[in-house]
C-alpha positions, 0 to 999 in steps of 0.5 A: 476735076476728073473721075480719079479725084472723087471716085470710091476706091474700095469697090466691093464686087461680085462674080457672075455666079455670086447668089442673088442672096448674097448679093442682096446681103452684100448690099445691105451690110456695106449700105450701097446701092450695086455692085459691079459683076466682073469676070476672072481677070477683073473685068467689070461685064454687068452690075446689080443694083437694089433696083435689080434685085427687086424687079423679077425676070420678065417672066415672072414681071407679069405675077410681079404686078398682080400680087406686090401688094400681097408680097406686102402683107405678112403671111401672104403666100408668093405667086408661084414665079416669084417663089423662084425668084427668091431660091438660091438658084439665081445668080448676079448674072441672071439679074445683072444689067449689061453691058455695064458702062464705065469711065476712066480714071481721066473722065471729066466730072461734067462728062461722067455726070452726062453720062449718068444723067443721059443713060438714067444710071446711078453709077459708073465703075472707073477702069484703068486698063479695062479692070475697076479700079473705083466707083463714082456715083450721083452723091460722089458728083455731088459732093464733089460739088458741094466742095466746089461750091463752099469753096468758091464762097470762102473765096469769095468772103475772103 
C-alpha cells in the first residue's frame, strides 16, 4: 500500500499569520491533532500540533515549568510570560515546527511508518507537485493495517 491509498484528503490548513486562538479552535472543532502551515501557492513551510500550542517560546519555558501547576488551579494568576502567550498577537508561524517533512502520494506505508517512528512525529502531510494534497497519520498507518490483518485472516478461514 502507498500514502495515496490511506491518507486524509480533506486537510484542514492554516496560514502563517493564522492566530494561535484559532488554530487551537480549529483543532478542536474537526477533533485532530495539527494542521499543516502552508504558504500563498500551497506549499506546506511548518505544522502546528496541540503539543505546539501548549509548550511556550523558549523564553517563557522556563516560567512554564515553575508555575503549570498554578495554570491548573482555577483562579490562579499566569506568570507574567505566559500571559503573552495566550494574546491574540501570536501566530502559526510563531509556534509552527519547521521545516515540516512530508511524503508523496507514492510513499510506501513501511517507508512513512519509518519516518514517523524515526523523527518522533505523528503525522506527514502528502504533496504532489510540492502542494498537500492529504495527510496520513499514526491511526491512518494502523488502520491500514488492522485492514490488512482482518484480511490475511478471513483468508485464511477461507
Amino acid at each position: 500500500m502507498i500514502a495515496r491509498d490511506v491518507m486524509t484528503r480533506d486537510v484542514i490548513s492554516v496560514t502563517p499569520d493564522t492566530p494561535v486562538r484559532k488554530v487551537a479552535s480549529l483543532l478542536v472543532k474537526h477533533r485532530i491533532g495539527a494542521v499543516p502551515v502552508i504558504d500563498d501557492g500551497g506549499a506546506p513551510i511548518g505544522i502546528v500540533s496541540e503539543s505546539d500550542l501548549i509548550r511556550p517560546d523558549r523564553a517563557a519555558r522556563e516560567a512554564w515549568r515553575r508555575s503549570w501547576l498554578e495554570i491548573l488551579v482555577e483562579g490562579e494568576p499566569l506568570a507574567p510570560e505566559l500571559r503573552l502567550w495566550g494574546s491574540r498577537n501570536h501566530s502559526a508561524r510563531a509556534v509552527m515546527s519547521a521545516p515540516v517533512i512530508t511524503v508523496s502520494e507514492e510513499t510506501n506505508l513501511p517507508d512513512i511508518a519509518e519516518i514517523l517512528t524515526t523523527r518522533r512525529i505523528k503525522r506527514v502531510p502528502v504533496v504532489r507537485d510540492g502542494r498537500i494534497v492529504g495527510i496520513i497519520g499514526c491511526a491512518d498507518l494502523v488502520r491500514a493495517l488492522s485492514v490488512r490483518l482482518n484480511k490475511s485472516v478471513a483468508e485464511a478461514r477461507a
